[in-house]
N, C-alpha and C positions, 0 to 999 in steps of 0.2 A: 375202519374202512367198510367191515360188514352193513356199520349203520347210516351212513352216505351214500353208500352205493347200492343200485338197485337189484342189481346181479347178484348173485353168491362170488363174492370174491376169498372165500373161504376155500381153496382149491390147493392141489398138490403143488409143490413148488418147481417151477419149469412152465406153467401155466398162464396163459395171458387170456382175460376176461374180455369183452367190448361191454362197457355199461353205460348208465346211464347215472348220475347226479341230479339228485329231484328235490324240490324244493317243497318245501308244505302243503303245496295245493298239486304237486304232482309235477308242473313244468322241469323243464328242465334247465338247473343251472349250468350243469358239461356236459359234453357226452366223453369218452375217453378210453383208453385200454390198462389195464391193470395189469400187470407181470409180477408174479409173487418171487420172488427173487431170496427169499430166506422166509422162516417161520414169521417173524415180525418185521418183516422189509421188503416195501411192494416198488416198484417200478412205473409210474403213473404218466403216460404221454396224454396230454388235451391237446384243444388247440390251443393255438400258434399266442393267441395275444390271451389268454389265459392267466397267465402267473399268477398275477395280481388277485385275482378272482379265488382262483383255485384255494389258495393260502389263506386270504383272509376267510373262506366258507368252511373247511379243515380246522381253523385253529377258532372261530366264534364255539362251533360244535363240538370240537374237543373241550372248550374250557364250559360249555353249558352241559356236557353230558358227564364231567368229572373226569375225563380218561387222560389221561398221562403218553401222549402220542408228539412227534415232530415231525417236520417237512421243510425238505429244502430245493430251492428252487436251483437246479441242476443244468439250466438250459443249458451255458454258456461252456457248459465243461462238456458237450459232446458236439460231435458233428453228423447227420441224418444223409445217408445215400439209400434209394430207393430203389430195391431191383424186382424189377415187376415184368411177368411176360411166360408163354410155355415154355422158353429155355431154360429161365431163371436158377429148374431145380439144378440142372448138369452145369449151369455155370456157378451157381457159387458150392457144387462139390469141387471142381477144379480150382477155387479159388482156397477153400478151406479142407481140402482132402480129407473132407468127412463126409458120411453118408449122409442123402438130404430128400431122400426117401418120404413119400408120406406117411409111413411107418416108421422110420428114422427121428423126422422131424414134420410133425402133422401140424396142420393147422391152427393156429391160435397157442404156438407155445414160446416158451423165450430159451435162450443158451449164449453163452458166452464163446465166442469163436476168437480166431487169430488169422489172418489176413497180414500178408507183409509183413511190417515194423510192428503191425497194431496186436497188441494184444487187449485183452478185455473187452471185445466189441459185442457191445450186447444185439442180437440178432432177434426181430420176431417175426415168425412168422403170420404176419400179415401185412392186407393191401386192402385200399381203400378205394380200386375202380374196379372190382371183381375179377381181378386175376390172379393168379399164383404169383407168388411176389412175399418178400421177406424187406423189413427196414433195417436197416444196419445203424447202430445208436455208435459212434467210432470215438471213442476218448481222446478229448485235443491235448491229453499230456501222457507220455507214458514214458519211462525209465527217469534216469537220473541226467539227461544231455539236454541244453536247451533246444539244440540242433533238431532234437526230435520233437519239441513241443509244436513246433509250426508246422511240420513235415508229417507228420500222423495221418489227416485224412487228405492231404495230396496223396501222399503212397497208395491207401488203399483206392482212392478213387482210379489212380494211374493204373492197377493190377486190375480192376473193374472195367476199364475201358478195355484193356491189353487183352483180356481173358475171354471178352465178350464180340471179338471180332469174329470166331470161328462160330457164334451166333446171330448174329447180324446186330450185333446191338447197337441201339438209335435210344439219341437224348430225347427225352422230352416234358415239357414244361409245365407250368401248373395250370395254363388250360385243356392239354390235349387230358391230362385224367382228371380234370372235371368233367369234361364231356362223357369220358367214361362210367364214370358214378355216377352222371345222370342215367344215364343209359342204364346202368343197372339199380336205378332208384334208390341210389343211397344217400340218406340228408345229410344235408351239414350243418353243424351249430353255429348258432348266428342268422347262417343265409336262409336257412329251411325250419329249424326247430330254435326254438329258447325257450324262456324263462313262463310264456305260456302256453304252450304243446304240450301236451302229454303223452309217453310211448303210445298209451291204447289211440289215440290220434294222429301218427305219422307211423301205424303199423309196427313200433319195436315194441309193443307186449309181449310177444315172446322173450324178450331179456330180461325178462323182471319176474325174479323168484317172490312168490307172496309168501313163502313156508319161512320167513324170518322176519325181524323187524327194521324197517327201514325209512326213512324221512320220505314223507309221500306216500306211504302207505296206506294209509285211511284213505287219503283224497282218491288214489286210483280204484282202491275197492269201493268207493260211493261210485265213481265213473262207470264200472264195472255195471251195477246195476242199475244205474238210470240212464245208459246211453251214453254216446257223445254226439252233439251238434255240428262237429266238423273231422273231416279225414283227409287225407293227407292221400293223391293218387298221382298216378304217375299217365299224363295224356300224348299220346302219337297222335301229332298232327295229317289229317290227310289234304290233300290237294291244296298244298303251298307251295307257292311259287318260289324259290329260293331265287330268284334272280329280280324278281319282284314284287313281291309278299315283304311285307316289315319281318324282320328275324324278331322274336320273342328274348328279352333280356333278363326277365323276372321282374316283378311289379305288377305285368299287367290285369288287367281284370279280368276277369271268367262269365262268361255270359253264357246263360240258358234259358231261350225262348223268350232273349230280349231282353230279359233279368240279370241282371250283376249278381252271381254266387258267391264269388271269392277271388281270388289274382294267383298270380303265378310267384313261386319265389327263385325256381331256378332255371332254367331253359339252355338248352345246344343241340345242334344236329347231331342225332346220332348214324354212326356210319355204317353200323351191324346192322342196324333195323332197317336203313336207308331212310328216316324222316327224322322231320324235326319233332324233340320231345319237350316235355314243359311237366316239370312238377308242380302241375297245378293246369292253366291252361289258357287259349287267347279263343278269338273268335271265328271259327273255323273248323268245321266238323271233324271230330276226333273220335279214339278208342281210346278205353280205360283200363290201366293197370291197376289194382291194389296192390299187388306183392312182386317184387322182384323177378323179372323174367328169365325165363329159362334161357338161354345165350346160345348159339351154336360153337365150338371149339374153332378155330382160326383156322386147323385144316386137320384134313382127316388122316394124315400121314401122322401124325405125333401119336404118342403110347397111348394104350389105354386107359394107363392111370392118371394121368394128366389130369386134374380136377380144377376147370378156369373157374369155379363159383365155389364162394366159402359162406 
């Protein structure tokens, strides 16, 4: 794993990495989080239509590099609820009657909790539209009843719903947190990055430890010195009309001073900022982001400690 992955996945166990998987010239084949779950047994979420991918890139390079390593594709044996939001922390202590503390349970780490019926539910602490927010991995079999193999993640959804009324919790879909991970300029594989982007080009060189060795390695330190030709920024649109302006979908082209630059690859109104943003950009005078914006907190009554950016 050390040698696939671009991060130091070499970490205390409890630990959950954001890396990257780079392929020879540096792009990227995943991006993904790694949970070291035992000294020799990591916890690996990609994306969604992954599997296939993942497996066949793992096991070419285990048997080119001689290492004696396996992987098995686990999709089907959990279930994924996502609690995201500034209540998150006090609702899932009331769910799990454990401390959930950012001292407790800091950012970017993994644990096995028990909720309802469920036991084993592996828990990380992370979120993928810049809030506080933890993923719940929920095992679709647990004990010896069949009674319980189909009932596992209704229970714990049910105690999630039940527990999350005295915080106002509201469902929401997988566009309302795209919008938000635009909004906080976080890419996604496939729609924004792949197999030719490199971190030092959509801004994630900082996840990429050069003090080891790793596939991609050369290619990103020639990049290092000679530049890159393309960067990856994040554009607020100003004066569009939202009621009659085209909405920006991603594809479109980037033009400057008439000149086609580049195209956009993801685009939604952001409601914090109050514009519409585009990673990447359309035609229409804008502001540029490079790095992830500072966000204001949703209001200023909640604690101090409440950290909505990771």
């Amino acid at each position: 794993m050390q040698r696939l992955c671009s991060a130091d996945v070499d970490q205390p166990i409890g630990t959950t990495i954001y890396t990257g998987m780079q392929n020879e010239a540096g792009g990227y084949i995943t991006d993904c989080t790694v949970s070291r779950v035992g000294p020799k047994h990591y916890f690996v979420i990609a994306p969604t239509v992954q599997q296939l991918r993942f497996q066949h890139w793992f096991y070419k390079w285990a048997y080119e590099w001689r290492h004696i390593a396996t992987s098995q594709d686990v999709t089907g044996l959990y279930t994924a609820i996502d609690v995201v939001g500034p209540a998150s922390r006090y609702l899932m202590q009331d769910l799990t009657g454990r401390p959930m503390s950012a001292s407790s349970f800091p950012s970017f780490h993994f644990k096995e909790l028990s909720i309802g019926i469920a036991t084993g539910i592996r828990a990380i602490s992370v979120s993928h539209c810049g809030e506080l927010g933890w993923v719940l991995y929920i095992p679709n079999e647990v004990g010896d009843f069949l009674l319980f193999h189909q009932k596992v993640a209704q229970n714990v959804y049910e105690r999630v719903v039940d527990a999350g009324h005295e915080y106002g919790l509201m469902h929401a879909g997988y566009y309302a947190l795209r919008q938000l991970r635009i909004e906080k300029f976080y890419v996604y594989w496939q729609q924004d990055i792949n197999a030719t982007v490199t971190p030092n080009e959509c801004g994630r060189a900082f996840r990429v430890n050069f003090n080891k060795k790793f596939l991609g390695r050369e290619a990103l330190l020639k990049q290092n010195e000679t530049g890159i030709s393309k960067r990856f920024v994040q554009l607020l649109v100003d004066r569009h009309d939202m009621e009659t302006d085209p909405w920006p979908q991603g594809g479109e082209v980037i033009y400057r001073d008439g000149k086609p630059i580049g195209r956009t690859t993801s685009a939604a109104y952001g409601y914090t900022l109050g514009c519409q943003i585009d990673i990447a950009g359309e035609r229409f005078p804008v502001r540029v982001n490079q790095h992830s914006p500072t966000l204001p907190m949703i209001s200023s009554e909640l604690p101090a400690h409440y950290l909505p950016t990771q």
